[in-house]
C-alpha positions in Angstrom: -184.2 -137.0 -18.3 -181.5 -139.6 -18.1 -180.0 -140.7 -14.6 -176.7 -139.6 -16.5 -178.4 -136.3 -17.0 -179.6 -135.9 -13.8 -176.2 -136.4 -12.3 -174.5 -134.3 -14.6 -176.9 -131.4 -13.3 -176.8 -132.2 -9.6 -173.2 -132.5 -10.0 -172.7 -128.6 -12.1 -175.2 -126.8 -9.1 -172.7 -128.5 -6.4 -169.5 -126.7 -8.6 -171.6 -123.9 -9.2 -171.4 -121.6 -5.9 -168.1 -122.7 -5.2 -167.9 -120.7 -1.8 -171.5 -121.7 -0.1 -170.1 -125.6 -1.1 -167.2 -125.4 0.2 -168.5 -124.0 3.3 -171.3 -127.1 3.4 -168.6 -129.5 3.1 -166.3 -127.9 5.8 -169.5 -128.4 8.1 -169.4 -131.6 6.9 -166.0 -132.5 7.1 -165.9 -130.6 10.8 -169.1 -133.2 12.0 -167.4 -136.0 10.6 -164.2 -135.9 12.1 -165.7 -135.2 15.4 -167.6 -137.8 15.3 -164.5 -140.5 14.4 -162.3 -138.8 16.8 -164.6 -139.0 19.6 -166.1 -142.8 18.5 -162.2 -143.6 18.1 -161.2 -142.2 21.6 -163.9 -144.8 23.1 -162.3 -147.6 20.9 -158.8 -146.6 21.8 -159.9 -146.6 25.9 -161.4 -150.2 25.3 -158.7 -151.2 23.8 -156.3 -150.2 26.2 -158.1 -151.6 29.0 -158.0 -155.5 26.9 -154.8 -154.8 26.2 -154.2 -153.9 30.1 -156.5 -157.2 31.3 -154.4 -159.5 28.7 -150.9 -158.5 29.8 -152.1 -159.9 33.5 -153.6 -163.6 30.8 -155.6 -164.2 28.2 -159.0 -162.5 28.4 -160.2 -166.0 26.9 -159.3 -167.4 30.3 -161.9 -168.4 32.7 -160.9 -170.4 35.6 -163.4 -172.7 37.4 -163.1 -173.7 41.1 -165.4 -175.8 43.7 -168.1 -173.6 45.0 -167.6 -174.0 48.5 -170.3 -171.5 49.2 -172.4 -168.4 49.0 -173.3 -165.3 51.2 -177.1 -165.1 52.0 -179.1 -162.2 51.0 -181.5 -161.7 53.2 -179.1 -163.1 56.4 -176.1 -161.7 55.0 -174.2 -165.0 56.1 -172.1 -167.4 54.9 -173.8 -170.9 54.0 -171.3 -173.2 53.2 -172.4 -175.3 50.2 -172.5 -179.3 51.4 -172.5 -181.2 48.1 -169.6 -179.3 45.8 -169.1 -180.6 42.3 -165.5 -182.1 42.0 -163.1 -181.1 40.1 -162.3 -184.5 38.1 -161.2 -185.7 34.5 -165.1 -186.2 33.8 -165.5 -182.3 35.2 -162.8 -181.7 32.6 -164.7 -183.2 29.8 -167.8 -182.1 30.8 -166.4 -178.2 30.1 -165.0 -179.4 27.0 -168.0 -180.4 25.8 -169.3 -176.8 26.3 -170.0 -174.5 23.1 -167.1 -172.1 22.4 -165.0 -173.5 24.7 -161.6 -174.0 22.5 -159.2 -175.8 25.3 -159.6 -177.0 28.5 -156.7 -177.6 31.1 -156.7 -178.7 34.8 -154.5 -176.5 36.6 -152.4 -176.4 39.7 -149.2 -175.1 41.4 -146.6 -176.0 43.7 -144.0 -173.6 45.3 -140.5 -175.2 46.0 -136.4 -174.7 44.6 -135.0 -175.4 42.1 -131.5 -176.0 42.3 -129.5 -176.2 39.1 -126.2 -177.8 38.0 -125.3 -179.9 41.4 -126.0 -177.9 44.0 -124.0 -174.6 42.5 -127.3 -172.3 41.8 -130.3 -172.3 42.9 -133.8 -170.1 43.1 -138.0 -170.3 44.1 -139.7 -171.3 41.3 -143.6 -171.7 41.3 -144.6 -175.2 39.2 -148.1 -174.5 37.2 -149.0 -178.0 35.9 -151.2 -177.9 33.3 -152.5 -180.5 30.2 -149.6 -180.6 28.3 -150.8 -181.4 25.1 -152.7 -178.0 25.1 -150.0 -175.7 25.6 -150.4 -174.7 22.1 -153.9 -174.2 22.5 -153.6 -171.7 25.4 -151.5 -169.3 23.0 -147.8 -170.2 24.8 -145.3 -169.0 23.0 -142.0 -170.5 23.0 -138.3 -168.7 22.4 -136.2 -171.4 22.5 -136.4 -175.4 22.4 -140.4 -176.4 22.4 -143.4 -176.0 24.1 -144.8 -179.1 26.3 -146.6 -182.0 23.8 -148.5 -185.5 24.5 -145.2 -186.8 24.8 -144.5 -184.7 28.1 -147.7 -185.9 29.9 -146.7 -187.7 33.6 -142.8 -186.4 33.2 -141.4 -183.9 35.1 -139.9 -182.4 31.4 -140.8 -177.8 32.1 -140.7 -174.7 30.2 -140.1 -172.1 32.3 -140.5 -168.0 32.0 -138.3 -166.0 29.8 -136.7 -164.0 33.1 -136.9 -167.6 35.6 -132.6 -167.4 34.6 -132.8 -164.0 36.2 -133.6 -165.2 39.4 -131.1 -168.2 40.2 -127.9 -166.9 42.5 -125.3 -168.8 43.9 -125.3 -171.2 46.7 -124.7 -169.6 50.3 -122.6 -167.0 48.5 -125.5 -163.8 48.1 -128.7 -163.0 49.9 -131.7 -164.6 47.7 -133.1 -162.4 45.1 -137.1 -162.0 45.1 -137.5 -159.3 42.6 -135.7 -158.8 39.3 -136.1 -156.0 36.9 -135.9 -157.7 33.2 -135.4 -155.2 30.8 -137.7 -155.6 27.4 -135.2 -157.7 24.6 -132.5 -158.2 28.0 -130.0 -161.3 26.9 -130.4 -164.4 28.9 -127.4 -164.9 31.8 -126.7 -168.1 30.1 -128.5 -171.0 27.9 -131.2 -172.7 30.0 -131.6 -175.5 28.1 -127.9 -176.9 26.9 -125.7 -178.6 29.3 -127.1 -177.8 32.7 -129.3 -179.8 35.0 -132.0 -178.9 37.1 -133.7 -180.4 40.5 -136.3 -179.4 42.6 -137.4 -179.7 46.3 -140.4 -178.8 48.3 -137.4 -176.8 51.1 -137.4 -173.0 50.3 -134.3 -172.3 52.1 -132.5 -175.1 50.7 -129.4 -173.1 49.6 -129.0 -171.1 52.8 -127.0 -172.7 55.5 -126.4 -176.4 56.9 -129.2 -179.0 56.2 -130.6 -180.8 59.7 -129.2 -184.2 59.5 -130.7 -185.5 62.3 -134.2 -185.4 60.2 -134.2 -187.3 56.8 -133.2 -186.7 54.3 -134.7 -183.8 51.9 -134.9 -185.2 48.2 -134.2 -183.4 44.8 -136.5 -184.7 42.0 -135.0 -184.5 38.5 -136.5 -182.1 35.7 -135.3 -181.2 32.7 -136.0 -178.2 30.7 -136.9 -178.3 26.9 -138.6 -174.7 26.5 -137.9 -171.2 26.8 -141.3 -169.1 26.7 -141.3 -165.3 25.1 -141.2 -162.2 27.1 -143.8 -160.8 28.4 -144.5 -157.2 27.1 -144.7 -154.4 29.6 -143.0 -156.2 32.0 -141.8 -159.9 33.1 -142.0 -160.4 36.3 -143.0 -164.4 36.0 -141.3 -167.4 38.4 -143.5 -169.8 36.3 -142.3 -173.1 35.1 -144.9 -175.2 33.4 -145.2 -179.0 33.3 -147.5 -181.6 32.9 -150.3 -181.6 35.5 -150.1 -185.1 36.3 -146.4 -184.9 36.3 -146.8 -181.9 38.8 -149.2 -184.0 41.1 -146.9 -186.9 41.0 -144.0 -185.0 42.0 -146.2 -182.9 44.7 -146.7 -186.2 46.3 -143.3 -187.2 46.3 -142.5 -184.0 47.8 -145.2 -183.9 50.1 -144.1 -187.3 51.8 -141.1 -186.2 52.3 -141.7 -183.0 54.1 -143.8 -184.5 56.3 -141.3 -187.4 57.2 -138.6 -184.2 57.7 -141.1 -182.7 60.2 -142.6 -185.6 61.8 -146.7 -184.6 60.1 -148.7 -187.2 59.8 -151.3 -186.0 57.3 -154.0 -187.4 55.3 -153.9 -188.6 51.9 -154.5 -186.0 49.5 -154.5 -182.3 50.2 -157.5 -181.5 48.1 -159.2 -184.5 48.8 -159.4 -185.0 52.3 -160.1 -182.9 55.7 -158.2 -184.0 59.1 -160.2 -183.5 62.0 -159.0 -185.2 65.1 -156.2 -186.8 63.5 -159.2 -189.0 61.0 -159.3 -188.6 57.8 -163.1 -187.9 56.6 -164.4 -187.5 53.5 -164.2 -184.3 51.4 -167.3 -182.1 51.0 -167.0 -182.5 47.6 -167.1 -186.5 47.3 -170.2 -187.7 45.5 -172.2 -190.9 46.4 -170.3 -192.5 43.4 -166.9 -191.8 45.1 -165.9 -188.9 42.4 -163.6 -186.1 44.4 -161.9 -183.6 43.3 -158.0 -184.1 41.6 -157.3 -180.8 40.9 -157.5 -177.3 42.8 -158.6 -175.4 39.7 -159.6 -175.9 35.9 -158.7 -173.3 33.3 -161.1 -172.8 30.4 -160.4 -171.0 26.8 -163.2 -169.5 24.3 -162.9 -169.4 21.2 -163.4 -165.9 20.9 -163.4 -163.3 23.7 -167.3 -162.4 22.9 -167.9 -165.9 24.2 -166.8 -165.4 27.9 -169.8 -164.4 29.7 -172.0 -166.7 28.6 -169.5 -169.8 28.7 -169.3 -168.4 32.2 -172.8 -168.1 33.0 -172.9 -171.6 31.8 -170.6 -173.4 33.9 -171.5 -171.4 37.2 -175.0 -173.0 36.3 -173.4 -176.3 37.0 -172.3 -175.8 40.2 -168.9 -174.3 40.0 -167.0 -170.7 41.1 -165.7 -168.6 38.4 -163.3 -166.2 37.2 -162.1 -164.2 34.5 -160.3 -161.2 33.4 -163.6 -160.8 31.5 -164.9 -159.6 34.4 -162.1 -157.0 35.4 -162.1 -155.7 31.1 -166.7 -155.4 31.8 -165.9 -153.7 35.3 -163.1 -151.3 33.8 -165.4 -150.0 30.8 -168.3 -149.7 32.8 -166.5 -147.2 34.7 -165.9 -145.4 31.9 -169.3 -145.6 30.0 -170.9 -142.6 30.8 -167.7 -140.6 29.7 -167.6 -142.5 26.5 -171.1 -141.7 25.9 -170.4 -137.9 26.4 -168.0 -138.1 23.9 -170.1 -139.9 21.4 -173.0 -137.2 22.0 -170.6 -134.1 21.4 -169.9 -135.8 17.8 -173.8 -136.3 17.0 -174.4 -132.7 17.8 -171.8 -131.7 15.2 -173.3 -133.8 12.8 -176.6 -132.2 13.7 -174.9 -129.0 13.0 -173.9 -130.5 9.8 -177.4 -131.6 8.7 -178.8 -128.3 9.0 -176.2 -126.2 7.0 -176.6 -128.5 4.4 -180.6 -128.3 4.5 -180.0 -124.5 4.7 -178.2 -124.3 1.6 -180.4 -126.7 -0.5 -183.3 -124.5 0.7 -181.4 -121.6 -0.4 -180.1 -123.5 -3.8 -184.1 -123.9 -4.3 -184.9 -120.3 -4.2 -181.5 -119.3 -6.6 -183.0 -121.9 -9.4 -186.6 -121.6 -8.8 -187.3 -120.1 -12.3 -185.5 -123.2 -13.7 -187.2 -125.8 -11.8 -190.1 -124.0 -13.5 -188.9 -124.3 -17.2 -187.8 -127.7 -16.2 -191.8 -128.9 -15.2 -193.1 -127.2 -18.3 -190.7 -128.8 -19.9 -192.2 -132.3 -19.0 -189.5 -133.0 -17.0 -190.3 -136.0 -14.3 -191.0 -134.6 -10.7 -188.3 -137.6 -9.5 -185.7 -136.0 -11.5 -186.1 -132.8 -9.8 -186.4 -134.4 -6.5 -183.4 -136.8 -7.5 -181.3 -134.4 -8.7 -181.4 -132.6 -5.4 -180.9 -135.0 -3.2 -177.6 -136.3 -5.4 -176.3 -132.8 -4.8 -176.5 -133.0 -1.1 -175.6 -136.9 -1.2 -172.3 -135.1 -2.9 -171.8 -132.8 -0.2 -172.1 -135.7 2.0 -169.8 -137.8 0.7 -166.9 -135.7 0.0 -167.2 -134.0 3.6 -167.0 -137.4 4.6 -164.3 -138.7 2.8 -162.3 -135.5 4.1 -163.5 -135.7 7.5 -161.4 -139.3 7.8 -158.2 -137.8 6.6 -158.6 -134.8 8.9 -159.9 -137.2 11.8 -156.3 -139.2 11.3 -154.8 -135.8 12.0 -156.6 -135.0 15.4 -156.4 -138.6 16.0 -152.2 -139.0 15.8 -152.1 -135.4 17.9 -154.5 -136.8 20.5 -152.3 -139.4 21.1 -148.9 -137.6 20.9 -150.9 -135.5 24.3 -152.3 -138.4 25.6 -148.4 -139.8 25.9 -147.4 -137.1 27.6 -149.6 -137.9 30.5 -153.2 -138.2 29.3 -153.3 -142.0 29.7 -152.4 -142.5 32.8 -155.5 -140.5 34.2 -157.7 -143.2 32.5 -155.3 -146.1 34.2 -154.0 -147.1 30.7 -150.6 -147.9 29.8 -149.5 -145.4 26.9 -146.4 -147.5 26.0 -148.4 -150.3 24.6 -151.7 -148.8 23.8 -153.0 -145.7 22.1 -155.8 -143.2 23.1 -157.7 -142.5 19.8 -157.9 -145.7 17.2 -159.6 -145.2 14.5 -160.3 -148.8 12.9 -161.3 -149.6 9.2 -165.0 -150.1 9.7 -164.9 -146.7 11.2 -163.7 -145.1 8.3 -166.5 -146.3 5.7 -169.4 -146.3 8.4 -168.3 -142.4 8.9 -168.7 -141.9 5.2 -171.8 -143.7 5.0 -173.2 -142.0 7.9 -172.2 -138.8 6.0 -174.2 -139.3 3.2 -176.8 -140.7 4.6 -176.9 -137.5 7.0 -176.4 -135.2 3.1 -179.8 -137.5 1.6 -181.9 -136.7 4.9 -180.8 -133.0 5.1 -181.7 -132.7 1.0 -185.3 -134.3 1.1 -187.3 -131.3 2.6 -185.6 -129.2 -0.2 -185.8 -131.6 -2.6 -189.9 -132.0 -1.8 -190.2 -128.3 -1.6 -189.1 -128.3 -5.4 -191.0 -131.1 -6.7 -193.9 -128.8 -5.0 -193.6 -125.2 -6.6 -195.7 -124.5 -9.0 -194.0 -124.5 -12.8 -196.4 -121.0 -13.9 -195.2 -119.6 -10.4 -191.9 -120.5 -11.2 -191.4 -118.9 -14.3 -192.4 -116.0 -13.2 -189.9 -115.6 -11.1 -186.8 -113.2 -11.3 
């Protein structure tokens, strides 16, 4: 026989009982979906939890500090580590170098006011310096004007947060304002960048009341704004404005010599450089015999892909440095929900299971319906892998179009999962249902279901389809 032939046979016994088919392929099509639907649920809850996790930063993010120490195991004490790695421009290089590691940004902050268009408005801002030529690399997005360039490094130039215009309020005219509900899209009180000016000082409660003028004077440093970043999605709460880190440390100095000249300190030289004890400056902990200390409080690291996290991690704790990540929130939020995803997954392999044996049923029973011409067929000469092939085509058949039917039903139970999971479902599983959905059901799903399907229609055929290579063709004849 021809493999034209053969088809054309395995494909007339699948059209011939009409009713037992249909039936073979509902089981099929009933397995199928279950399985997507429940495998889709699990991708839909990981999905919410990254999208969760990203809306607090990139899950790219890892942020590496000095290890100042660990908690021993057997004591259960804290041993304070004496010879911390600083956190230096070779440190930042050093992480650059790493594999997978995209960007790489020293990081640090400095809470003050910002006081805007001579004294008239003003509000607490938090400074984040960071390496302004990676901006772009870290995924800011900007609304308005431009993001922060090489041209911005050691200038006190900013972008601040879409809702940072929210906060500012007029001098001594209104109590401050510390929280401000942004609606998503809300237009901007007025045009942060044009025609106004902005200052900042290290005095929070600048605009409330008389200044002290016995003390000196408290100075306002100069910025100027050149970038508007993009809302944040499920809700903007930032006071961020971000400027060049070495920019940000300048200023801080500035700032910091003042404040202590307004209250009479007398500190050491470097807040994350040196300790004070007895009114002597000593060395840092973290000073190495060649004189390196550490420059910046924290270093922010980006992967290139979010499946690189971990190990990147692993990596730089192995050289002596603290980490975190939202990595490790996403891991700790979907290990919470393993064993429920693994339910889920089980309850669709039994319905395939269910599947795989009403298909072998009716094969078996398809063998005993055509036994007499499985018999004419052998004396025929026929080949024994045609009759075995043309079997298992017929439940390959049943596999693939209870497959292919099982997706479009699965898209079904999928949209009216998540029409009840947005009525309330989500937020037992902690997930927000306004920007993620229960049940996804992504493209490699869709063809892995239907090869799974027709691999599950071959297995199920190949005891039938041995049983009729075996019978006897005299036997078979025979046979009524």
């Amino acid at each position: 026989m021809r493999n034209s032939d053969v088809i054309r046979f395995a494909g007339s016994n699948f059209l011939r009982r009409k009713a037992r088919s249909a039936l073979t392929v509902l089981g099929v099509v009933i397995g199928t979906a279950a399985v997507v639907i429940m495998l889709s649920i699990g991708v839909g809850m990981n999905k919410g939890f990254e999208d969760q996790v990203n809306s607090y930063g990139d899950i790219r993010q890892i942020s590496v500090y000095e290890k100042y120490g660990q908690v021993n195991e057997e004591t259960g004490e804290w041993e304070q580590n004496t010879s911390r790695v600083p956190l230096d421009d070779i440190t930042v290089e050093e992480l650059r170098a790493i594999e997978n590691v995209s960007a790489v940004s020293p990081s640090g902050n400095y809470w003050g006011t910002m006081v805007m268009d001579g004294n008239m408005k003003w509000a607490n801002a938090n400074i984040y310096g960071i390496d302004a030529s990676s901006m772009e690399d870290f995924g800011y997005e900007v609304l308005y004007g431009r993001l922060l360039d090489e041209s911005d490094k050691g200038t006190t130039n900013f972008v601040m947060c879409y809702n940072i215009p929210f906060y500012f309020y007029e001098m001594r005219k209104s109590e401050q304002i510390y929280w401000v509900d942004v609606a998503e899209g809300e237009e901007l009180p007025f045009d942060p960048i044009d025609d106004h000016r902005y200052q900042f000082t290290w005095y929070w409660n600048y605009g409330e009341g008389a200044v002290d003028t016995s003390r000196p004077r408290i100075i306002l440093e100069d910025m100027n704004c050149v970038g508007i970043l993009v809302q944040k999605k499920g809700g903007d709460y930032s006071q961020e404005i971000y400027m060049d880190i070495d920019g940000m440390l300048e200023l801080q100095k500035r700032m910091d010599e003042n404040q202590n000249k307004y209250y009479g300190i007398i500190e050491g030289q470097g807040a994350y450089t040196n300790i004070i004890v007895g009114g002597v400056v000593e060395e840092s902990l973290s000073q190495t015999e060649d004189g390196r200390t550490s420059k910046y409080n924290n270093i922010t690291v980006i992967c290139e892909d979010s499946k690189y996290v971990q190990a990147v991690e692993k990596q730089i704790r192995e050289m002596g440095f603290e980490t975190s990540s939202n990595m490790e929130w996403l891991t700790s939020m979907q290990d919470q929900t393993k064993f429920l995803r693994s339910i889920l997954g089980a309850i669709g392999v039994v319905a395939f299971f269910v599947a795989a044996i009403s298909i072998a049923n009716t094969m078996v029973m398809s063998i005993y319906e055509r036994t007499r011409e499985i018999g004419i067929m052998k004396v025929l000469g026929c080949k024994l892998s045609d009759i075995r092939g043309m079997f298992l085509i017929e439940s390959a058949i049943i596999g693939v179009v209870g497959g292919i039917l099982g997706i479009g039903l699965s898209y079904i139970a999928s949209y009216a999962v998540n029409i009840l999971a947005a009525n309330g479902g989500m937020s037992m599983l902690g997930i927000d249902a306004a920007t993620s959905k229960l049940s996804i059901i992504p493209i490699w799903l869709n063809f892995a279901a239907v090869v799974l399907a027709t691999v599950v229609g071959v297995v199920s055929g190949l005891y039938p389809a041995i049983r009729a290579t075996r019978l006897s063709a005299l036997e078979a004849i025979k046979n009524e």
